[in-house]
TORKOL-4160 file (C-alpha; in steps of 0.2 Angstrom, whole numbers, padded with zeros to 4 digits, m for minus):
406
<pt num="1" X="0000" Y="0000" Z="0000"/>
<pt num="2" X="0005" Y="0018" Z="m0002"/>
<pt num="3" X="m0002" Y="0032" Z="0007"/>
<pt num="4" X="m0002" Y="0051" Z="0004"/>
<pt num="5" X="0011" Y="0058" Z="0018"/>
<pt num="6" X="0007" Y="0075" Z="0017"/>
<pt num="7" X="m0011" Y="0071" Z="0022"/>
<pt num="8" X="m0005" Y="0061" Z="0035"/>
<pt num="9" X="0007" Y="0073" Z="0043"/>
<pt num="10" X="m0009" Y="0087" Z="0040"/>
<pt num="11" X="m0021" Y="0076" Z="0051"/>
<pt num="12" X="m0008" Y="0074" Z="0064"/>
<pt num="13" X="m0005" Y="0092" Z="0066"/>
<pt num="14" X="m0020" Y="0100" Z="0064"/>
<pt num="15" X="m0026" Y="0086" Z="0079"/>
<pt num="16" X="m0011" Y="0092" Z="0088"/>
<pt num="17" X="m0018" Y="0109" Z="0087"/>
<pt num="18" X="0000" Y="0112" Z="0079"/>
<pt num="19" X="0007" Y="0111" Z="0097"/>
<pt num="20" X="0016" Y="0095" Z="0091"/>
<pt num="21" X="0035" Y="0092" Z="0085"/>
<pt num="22" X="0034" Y="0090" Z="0066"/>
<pt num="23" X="0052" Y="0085" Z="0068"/>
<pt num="24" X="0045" Y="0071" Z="0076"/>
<pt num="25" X="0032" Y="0067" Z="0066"/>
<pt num="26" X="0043" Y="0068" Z="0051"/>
<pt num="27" X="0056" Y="0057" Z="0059"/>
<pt num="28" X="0040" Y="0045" Z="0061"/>
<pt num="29" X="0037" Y="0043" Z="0045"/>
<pt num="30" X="0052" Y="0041" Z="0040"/>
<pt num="31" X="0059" Y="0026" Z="0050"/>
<pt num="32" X="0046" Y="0018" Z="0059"/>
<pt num="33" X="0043" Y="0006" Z="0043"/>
<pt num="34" X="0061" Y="0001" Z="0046"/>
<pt num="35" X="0061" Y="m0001" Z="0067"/>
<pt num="36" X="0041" Y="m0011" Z="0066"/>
<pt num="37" X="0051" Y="m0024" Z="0053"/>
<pt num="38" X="0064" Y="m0025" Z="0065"/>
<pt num="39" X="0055" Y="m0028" Z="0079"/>
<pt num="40" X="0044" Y="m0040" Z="0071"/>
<pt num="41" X="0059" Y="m0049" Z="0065"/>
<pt num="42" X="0061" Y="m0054" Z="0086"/>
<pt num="43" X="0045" Y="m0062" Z="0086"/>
<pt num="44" X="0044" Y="m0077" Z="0070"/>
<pt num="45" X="0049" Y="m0077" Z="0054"/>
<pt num="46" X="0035" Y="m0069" Z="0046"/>
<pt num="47" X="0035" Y="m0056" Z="0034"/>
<pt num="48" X="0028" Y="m0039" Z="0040"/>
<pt num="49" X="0016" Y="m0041" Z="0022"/>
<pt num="50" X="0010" Y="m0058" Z="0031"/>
<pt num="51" X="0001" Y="m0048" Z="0045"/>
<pt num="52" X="m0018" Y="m0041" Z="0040"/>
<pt num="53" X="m0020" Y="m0024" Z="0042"/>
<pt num="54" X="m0031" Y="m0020" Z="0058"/>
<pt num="55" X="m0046" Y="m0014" Z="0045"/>
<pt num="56" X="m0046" Y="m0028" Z="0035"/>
<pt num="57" X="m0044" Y="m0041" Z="0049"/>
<pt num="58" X="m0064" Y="m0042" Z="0051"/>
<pt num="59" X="m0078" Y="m0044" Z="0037"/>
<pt num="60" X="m0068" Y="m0032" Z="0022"/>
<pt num="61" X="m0051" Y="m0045" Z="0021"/>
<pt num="62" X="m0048" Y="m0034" Z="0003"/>
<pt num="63" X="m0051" Y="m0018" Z="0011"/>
<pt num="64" X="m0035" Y="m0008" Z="0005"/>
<pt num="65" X="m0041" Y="0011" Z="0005"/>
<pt num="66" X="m0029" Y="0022" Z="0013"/>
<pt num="67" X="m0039" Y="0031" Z="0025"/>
<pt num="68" X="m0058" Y="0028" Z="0031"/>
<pt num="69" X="m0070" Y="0040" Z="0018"/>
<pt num="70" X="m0085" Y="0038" Z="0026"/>
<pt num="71" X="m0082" Y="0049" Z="0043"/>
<pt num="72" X="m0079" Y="0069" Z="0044"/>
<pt num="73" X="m0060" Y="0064" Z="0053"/>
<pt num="74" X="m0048" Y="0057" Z="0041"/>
<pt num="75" X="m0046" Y="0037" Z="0050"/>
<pt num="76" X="m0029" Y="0031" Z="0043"/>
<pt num="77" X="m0028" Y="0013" Z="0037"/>
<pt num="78" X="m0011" Y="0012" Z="0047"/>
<pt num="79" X="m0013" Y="m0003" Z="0059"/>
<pt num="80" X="m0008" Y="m0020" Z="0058"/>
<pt num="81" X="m0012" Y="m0036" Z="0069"/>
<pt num="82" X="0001" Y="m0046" Z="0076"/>
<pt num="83" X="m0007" Y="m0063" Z="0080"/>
<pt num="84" X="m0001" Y="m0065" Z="0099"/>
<pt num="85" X="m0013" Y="m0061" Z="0115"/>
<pt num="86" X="m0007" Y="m0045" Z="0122"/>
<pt num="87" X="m0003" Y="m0054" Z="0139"/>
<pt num="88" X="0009" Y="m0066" Z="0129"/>
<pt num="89" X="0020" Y="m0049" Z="0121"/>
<pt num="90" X="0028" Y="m0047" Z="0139"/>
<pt num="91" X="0036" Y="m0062" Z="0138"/>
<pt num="92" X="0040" Y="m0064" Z="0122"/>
<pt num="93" X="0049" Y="m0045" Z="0123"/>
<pt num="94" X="0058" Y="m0050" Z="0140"/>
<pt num="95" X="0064" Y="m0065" Z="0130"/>
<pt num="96" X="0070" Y="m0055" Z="0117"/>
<pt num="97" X="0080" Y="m0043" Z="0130"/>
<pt num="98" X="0087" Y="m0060" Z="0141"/>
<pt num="99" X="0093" Y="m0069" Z="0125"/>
<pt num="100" X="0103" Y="m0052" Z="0120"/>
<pt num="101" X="0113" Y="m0055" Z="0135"/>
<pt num="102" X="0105" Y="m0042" Z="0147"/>
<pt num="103" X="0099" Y="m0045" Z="0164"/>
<pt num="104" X="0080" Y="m0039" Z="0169"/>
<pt num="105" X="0080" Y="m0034" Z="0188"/>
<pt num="106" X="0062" Y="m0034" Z="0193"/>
<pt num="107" X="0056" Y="m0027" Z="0209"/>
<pt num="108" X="0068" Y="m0014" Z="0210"/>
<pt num="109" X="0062" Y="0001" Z="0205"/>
<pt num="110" X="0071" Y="0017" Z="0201"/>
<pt num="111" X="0071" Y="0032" Z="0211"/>
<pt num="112" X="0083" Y="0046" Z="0209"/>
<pt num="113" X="0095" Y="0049" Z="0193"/>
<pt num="114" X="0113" Y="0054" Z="0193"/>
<pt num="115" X="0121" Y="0068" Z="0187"/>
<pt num="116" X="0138" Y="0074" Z="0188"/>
<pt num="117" X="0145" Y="0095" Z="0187"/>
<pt num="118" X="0142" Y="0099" Z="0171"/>
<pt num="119" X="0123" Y="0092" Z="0171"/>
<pt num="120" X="0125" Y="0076" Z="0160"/>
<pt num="121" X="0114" Y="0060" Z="0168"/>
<pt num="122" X="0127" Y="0047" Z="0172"/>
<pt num="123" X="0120" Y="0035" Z="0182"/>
<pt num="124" X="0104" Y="0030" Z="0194"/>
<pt num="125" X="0099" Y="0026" Z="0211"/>
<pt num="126" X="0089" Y="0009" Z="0215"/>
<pt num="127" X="0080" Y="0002" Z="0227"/>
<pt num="128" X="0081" Y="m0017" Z="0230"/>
<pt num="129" X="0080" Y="m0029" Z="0243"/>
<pt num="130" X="0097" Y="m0025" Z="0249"/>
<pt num="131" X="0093" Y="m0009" Z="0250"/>
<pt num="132" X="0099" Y="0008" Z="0239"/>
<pt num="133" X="0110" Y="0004" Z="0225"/>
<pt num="134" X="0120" Y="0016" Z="0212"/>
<pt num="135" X="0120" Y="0011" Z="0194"/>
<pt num="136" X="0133" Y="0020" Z="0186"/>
<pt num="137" X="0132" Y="0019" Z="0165"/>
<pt num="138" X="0144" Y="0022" Z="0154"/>
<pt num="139" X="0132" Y="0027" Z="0140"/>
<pt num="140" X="0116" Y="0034" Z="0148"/>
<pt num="141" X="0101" Y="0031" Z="0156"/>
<pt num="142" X="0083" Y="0028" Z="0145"/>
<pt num="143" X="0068" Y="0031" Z="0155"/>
<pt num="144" X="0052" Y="0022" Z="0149"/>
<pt num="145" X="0042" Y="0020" Z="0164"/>
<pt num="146" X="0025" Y="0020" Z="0155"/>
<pt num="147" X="0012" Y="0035" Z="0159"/>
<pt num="148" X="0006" Y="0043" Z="0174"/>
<pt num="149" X="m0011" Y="0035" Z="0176"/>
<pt num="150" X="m0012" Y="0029" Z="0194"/>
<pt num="151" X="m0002" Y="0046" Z="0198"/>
<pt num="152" X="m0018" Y="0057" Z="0207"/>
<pt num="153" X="m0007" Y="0070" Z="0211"/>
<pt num="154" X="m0001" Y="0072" Z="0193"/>
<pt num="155" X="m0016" Y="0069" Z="0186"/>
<pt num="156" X="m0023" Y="0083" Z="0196"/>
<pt num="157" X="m0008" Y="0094" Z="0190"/>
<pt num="158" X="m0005" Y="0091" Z="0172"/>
<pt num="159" X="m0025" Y="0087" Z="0166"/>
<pt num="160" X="m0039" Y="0096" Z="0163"/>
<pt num="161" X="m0053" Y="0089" Z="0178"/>
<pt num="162" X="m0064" Y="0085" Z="0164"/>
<pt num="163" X="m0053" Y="0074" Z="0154"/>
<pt num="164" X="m0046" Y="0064" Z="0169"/>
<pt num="165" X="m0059" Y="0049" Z="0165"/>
<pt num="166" X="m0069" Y="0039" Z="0178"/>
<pt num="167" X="m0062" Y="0023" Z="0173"/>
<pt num="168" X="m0042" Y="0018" Z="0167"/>
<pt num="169" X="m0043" Y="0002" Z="0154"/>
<pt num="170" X="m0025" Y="m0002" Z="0156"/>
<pt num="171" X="m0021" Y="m0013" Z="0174"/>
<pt num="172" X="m0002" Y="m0004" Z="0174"/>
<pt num="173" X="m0005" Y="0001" Z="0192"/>
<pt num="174" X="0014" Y="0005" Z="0194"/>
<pt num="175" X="0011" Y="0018" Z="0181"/>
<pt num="176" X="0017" Y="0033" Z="0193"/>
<pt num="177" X="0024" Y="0044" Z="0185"/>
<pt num="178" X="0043" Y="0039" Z="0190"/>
<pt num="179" X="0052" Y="0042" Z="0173"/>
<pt num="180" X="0043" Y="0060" Z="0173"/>
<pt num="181" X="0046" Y="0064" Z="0188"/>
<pt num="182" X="0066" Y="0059" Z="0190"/>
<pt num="183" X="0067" Y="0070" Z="0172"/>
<pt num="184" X="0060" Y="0085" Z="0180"/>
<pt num="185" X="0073" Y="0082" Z="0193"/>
<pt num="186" X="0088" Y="0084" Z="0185"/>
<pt num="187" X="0081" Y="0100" Z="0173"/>
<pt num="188" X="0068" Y="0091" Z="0160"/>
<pt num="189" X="0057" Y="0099" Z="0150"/>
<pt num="190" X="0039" Y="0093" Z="0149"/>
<pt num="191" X="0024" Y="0094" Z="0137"/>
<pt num="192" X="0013" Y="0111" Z="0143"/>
<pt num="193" X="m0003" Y="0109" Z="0151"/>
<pt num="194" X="m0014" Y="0102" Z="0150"/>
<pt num="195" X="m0005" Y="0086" Z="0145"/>
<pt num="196" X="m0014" Y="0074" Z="0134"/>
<pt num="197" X="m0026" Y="0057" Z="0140"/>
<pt num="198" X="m0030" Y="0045" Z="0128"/>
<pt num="199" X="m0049" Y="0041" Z="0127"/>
<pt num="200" X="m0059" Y="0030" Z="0121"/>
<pt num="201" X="m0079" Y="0029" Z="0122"/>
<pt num="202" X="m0085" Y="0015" Z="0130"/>
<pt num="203" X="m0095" Y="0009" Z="0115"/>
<pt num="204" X="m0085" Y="0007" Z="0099"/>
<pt num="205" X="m0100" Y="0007" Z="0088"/>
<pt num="206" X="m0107" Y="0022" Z="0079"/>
<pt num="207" X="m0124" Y="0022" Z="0087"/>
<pt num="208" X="m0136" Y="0035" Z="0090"/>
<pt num="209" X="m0131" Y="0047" Z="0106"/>
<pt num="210" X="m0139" Y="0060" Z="0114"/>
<pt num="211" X="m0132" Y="0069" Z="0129"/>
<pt num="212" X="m0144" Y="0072" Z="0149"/>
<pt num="213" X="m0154" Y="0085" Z="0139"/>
<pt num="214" X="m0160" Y="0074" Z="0129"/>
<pt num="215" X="m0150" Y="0081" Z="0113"/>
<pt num="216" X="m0141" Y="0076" Z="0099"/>
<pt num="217" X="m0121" Y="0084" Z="0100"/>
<pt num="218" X="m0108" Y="0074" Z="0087"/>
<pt num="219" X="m0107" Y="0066" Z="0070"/>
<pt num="220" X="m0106" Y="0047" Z="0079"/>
<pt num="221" X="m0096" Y="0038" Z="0066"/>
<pt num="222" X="m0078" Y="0049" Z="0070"/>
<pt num="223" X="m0061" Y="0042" Z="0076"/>
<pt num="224" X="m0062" Y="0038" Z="0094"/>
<pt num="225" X="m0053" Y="0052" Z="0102"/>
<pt num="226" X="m0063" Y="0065" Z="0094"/>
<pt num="227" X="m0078" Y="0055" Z="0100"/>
<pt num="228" X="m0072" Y="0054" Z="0118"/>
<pt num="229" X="m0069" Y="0071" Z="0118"/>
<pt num="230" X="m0086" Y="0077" Z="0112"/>
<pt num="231" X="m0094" Y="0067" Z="0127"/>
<pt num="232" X="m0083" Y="0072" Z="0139"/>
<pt num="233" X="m0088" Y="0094" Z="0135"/>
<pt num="234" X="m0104" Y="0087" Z="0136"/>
<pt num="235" X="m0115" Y="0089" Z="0154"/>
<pt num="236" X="m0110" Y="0079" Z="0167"/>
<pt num="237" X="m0097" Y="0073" Z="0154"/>
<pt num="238" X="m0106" Y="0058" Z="0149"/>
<pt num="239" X="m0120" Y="0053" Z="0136"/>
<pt num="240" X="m0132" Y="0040" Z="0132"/>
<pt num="241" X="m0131" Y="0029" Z="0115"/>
<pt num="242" X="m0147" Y="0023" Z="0110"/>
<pt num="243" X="m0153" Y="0006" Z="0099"/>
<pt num="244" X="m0171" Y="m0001" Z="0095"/>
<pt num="245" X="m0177" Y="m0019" Z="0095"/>
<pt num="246" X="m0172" Y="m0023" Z="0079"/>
<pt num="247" X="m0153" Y="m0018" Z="0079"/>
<pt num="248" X="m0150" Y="m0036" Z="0072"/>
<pt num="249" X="m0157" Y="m0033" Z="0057"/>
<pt num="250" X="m0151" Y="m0014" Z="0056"/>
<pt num="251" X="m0133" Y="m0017" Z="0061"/>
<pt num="252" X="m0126" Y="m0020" Z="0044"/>
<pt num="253" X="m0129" Y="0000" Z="0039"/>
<pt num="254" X="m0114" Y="0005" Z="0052"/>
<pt num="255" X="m0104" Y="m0012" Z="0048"/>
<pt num="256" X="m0088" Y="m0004" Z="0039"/>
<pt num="257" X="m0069" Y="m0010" Z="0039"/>
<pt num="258" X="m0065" Y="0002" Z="0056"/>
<pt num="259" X="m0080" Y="m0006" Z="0066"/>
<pt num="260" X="m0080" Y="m0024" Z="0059"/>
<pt num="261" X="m0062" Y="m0026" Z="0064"/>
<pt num="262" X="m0067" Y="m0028" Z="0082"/>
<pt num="263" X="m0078" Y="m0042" Z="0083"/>
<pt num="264" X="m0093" Y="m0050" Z="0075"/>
<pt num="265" X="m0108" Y="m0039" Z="0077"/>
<pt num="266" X="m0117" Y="m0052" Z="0088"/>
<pt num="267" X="m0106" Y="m0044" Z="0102"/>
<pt num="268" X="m0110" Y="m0028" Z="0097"/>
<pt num="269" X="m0129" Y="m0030" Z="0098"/>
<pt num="270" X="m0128" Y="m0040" Z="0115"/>
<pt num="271" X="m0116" Y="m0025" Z="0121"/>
<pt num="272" X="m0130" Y="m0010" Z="0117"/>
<pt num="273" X="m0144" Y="m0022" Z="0124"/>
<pt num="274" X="m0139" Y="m0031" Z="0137"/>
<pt num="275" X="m0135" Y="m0020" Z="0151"/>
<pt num="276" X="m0147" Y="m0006" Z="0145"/>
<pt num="277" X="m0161" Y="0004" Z="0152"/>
<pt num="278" X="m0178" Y="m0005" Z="0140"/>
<pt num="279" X="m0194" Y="0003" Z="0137"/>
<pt num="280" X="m0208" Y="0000" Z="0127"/>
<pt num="281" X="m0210" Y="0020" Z="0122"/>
<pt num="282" X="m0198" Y="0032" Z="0119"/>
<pt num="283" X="m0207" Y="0042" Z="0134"/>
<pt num="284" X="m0205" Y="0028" Z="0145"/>
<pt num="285" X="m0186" Y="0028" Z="0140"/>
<pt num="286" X="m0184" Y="0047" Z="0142"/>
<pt num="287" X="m0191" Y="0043" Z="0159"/>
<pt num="288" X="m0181" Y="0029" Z="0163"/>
<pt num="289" X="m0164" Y="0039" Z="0156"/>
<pt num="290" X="m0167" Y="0053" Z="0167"/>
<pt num="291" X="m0170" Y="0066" Z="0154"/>
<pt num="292" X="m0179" Y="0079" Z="0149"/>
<pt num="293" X="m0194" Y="0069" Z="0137"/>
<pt num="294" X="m0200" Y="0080" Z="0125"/>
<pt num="295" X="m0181" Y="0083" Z="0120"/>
<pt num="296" X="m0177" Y="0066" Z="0121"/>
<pt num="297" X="m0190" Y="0062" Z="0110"/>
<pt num="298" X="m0191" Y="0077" Z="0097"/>
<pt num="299" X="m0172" Y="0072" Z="0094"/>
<pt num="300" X="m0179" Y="0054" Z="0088"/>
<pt num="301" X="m0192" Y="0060" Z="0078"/>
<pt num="302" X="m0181" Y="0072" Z="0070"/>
<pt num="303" X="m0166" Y="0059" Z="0067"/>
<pt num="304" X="m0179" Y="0047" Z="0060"/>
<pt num="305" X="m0185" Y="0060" Z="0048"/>
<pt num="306" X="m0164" Y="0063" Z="0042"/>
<pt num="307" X="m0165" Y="0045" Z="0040"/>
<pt num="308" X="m0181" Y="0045" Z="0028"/>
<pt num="309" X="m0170" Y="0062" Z="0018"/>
<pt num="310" X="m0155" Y="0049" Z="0019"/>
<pt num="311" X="m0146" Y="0066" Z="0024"/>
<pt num="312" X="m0139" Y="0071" Z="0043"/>
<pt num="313" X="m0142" Y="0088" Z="0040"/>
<pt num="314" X="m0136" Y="0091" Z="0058"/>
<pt num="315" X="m0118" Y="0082" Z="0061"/>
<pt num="316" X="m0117" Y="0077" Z="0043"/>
<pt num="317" X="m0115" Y="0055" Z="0050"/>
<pt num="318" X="m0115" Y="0047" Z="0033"/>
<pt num="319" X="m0134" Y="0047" Z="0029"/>
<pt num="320" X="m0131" Y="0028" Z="0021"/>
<pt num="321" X="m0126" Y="0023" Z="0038"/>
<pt num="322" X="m0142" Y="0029" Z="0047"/>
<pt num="323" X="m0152" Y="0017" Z="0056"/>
<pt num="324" X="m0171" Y="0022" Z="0060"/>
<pt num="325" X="m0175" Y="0020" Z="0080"/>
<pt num="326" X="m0193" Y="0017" Z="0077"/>
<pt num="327" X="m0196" Y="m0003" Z="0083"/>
<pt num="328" X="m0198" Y="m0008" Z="0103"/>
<pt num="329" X="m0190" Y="m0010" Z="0113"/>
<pt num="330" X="m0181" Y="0004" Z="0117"/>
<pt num="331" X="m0163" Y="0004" Z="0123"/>
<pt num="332" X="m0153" Y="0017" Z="0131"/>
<pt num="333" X="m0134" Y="0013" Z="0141"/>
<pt num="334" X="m0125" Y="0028" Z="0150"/>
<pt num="335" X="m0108" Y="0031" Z="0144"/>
<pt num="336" X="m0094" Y="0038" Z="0148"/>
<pt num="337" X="m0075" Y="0041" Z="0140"/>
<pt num="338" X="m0062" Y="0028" Z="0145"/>
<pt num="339" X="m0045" Y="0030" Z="0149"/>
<pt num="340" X="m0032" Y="0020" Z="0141"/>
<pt num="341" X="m0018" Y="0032" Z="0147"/>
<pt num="342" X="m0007" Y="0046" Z="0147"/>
<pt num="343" X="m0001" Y="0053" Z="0133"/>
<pt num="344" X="0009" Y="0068" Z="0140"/>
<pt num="345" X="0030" Y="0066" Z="0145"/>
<pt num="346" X="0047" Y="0074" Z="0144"/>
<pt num="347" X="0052" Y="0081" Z="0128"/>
<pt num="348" X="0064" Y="0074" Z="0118"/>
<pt num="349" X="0072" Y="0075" Z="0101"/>
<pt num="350" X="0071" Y="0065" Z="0087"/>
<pt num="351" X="0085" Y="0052" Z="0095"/>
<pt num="352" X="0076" Y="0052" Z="0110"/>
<pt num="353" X="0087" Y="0062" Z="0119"/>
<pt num="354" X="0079" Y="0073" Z="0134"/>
<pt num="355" X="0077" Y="0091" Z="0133"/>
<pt num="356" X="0080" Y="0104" Z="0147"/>
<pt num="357" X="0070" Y="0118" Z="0148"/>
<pt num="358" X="0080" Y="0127" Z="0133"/>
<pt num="359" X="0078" Y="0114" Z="0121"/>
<pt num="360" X="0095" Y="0104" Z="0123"/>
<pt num="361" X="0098" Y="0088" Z="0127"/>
<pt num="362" X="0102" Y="0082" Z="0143"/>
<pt num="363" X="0119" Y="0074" Z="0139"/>
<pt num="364" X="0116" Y="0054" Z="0143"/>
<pt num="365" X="0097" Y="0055" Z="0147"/>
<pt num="366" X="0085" Y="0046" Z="0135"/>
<pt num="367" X="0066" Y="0044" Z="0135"/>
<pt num="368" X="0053" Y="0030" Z="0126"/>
<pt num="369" X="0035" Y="0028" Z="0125"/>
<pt num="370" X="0022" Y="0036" Z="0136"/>
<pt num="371" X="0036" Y="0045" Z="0147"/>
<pt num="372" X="0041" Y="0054" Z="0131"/>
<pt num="373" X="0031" Y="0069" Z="0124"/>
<pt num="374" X="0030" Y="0081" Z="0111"/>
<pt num="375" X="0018" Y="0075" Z="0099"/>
<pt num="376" X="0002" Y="0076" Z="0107"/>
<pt num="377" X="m0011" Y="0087" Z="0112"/>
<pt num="378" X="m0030" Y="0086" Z="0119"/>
<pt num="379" X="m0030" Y="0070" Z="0116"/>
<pt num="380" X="m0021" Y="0054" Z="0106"/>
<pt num="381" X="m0026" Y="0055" Z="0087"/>
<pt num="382" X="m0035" Y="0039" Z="0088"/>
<pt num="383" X="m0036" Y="0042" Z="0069"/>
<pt num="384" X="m0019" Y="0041" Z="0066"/>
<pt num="385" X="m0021" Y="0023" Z="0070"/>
<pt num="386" X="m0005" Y="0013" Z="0078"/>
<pt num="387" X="0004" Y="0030" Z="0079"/>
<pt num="388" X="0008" Y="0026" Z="0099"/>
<pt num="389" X="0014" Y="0007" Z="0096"/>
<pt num="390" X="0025" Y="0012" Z="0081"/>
<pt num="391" X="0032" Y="0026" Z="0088"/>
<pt num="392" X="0038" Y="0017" Z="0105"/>
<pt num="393" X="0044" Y="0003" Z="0094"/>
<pt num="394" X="0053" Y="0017" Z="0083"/>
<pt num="395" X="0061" Y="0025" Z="0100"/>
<pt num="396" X="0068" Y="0009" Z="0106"/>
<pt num="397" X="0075" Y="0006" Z="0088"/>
<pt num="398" X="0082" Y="0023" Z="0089"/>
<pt num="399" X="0091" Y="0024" Z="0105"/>
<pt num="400" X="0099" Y="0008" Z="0104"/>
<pt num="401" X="0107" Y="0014" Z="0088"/>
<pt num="402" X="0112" Y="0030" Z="0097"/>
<pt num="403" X="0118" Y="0023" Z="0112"/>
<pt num="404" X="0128" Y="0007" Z="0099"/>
<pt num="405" X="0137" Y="0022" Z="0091"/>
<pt num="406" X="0142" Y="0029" Z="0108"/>
């Protein structure tokens, strides 16, 4: 596949409200073809081509467009799926690291870097079962301590109150902050505030929503973090999405490459049914929902008629894509944005080195992954999809490069 570049690179600076380093999204474009084959390479001996793309992995296995056309937001055909469970990659890369002839040392978290006169990191303290420990390295120190997530403190600090989500998706409990914090330390720079989350709603599916006035407020069918967004301005930063009794029959209108890729769309019918509020009127529902009802049930009406027009005249959702919400029961499920983590960190350049507060490196300090920053703002561009895993796959490739040429 080939894609249009200066799109892409458009789409990624116009989501990071041009607060982003193109430096870095240009080295992104670059060379993270080259560090995703060579990590890959560590895993089997397949070919990278050998992988499906992530939007033709479900029901559209010929689906080869560059970018999603059907929503406002640009969704990049950019993602591939490797064909291990998540829990298993944590192995297979500390397997990758101990067969290199490095030692992993769990339980002994980091707590304090080391500098020496003239400001360059070269070494940290430890905390083991023994006690403190120095670590004194020759060629630096990476920090890639993961996000700031169980951090209430930071959160507090660097977030905006209403993007800090109710709920966290990832289980990385010792995500604290650490690597941030020991950056700052020794005279980081960091991402402005507020500092990114990335968000997810908690329904993936493009179904109607409607806010706790009983209002319409988004074009569904946009990249994910837009959509999070959107529900998160909204009152009480949560929202209802809505479904009839015959959603079986409907689905297919919203089944597209970007929603098929996550599951059959029995799940997705049991998973807007299930565990909603039912009624057998749209007054009833109103009622059940907690909103107002001649909102609530004016916004239906007038949806309905858009659907007979085949035109959103409102949001502009793909008119082919409506679905009428005409036939009991009525469903309705309260939702909120999900966390998956944070997406704010040091600054670094494009070899990963950290920046101090007037842009130079910090001489033997490094940063990887969600502890480095400079790309993204509001939110993670869900649209640019895999962005985040390629480019901590590309920072790893990149400063073990750097640091072989030390």
């Amino acid at each position: 596949m080939s894609y249009d570049t200066d799109a892409w690179i458009s789409d990624a600076m116009i989501d990071c409200a041009f607060q982003g380093d193109m430096k870095l999204y240009r080295h992104w474009l670059e060379k993270n073809g080259e560090a995703v084959d060579w990590y890959v390479s560590h895993f089997d001996d397949q070919n990278l081509d050998d992988y499906p793309l992530t939007f033709a992995a479900g029901d559209f296995p010929n689906f080869r467009d560059q970018y999603d056309k059907t929503s406002l937001g640009r969704s990049w055909n950019t993602s591939l799926n490797l064909p291990y469970k998540p829990a298993e990659l944590p192995d297979i890369l500390a397997a990758c690291i101990t067969n290199a002839g490095a030692e992993i040392r769990y339980n002994t978290p980091a707590c304090q870097l080391i500098a020496d006169e003239t400001g360059k990191v070269t070494g940290v303290i430890v905390k083991s079962d023994q006690g403190y420990e120095q670590y004194n390295c020759a060629k630096g120190v990476v920090l890639s301590t993961g996000g700031y997530e169980w951090n209430e403190q930071m959160l507090k600090e660097r977030c905006r109150p209403r993007s800090v989500p109710g709920a966290w998706l990832t289980g990385a409990m010792g995500n604290t902050g650490d690597g941030h914090q020991m950056g700052l330390a020794v005279g980081a720079a960091e991402d402005e505030y507020p500092q990114p989350i990335m968000l997810d709603p908690e329904q993936l599916m493009p179904f109607l929503r409607v806010n706790k006035l009983g209002k319409r407020f988004a074009p569904e069918y946009e990249p994910y973090g837009h959509l999070a967004m959107s529900i998160q301005s909204q009152p009480g930063t949560y929202d209802f999405y809505i479904v009839d009794g015959a959603l079986e029959s409907k689905i297919d209108k919203i089944w597209t490459p970007s929603s098929s890729c996550y599951g059959p769309k029995s799940t997705w019918v049991a998973s807007a049914t299930k565990n909603a509020v039912k009624a057998n009127t749209l007054e009833e529902l109103a009622d059940a929902m907690g909103v107002p009802e001649d909102s609530f049930v004016s916004t239906i009406k007038h949806w309905n008629e858009m659907v007979a027009a085949g035109k959103d005249s409102d949001f502009d959702f793909p008119g082919t894509m409506m679905m009428t919400i005409d036939t009991p029961p009525y469903y309705a499920t309260k939702e909120h944005a999900d966390g998956l983590c944070t997406a704010g960190g040091l600054l670094v350049d494009t070899n990963c080195c950290v920046l101090n507060k007037d842009r130079t490196p910090i001489q033997g300090l490094y940063a990887a992954g969600l502890t480095s920053g400079g790309m993204f703002y509001n939110t993670y561009p869900h649209n640019l999809n895999c962005l985040s895993h390629t480019r901590n796959c590309l920072m790893g490739y990149t400063i073990g490069k750097v640091l072989s040429q030390e």
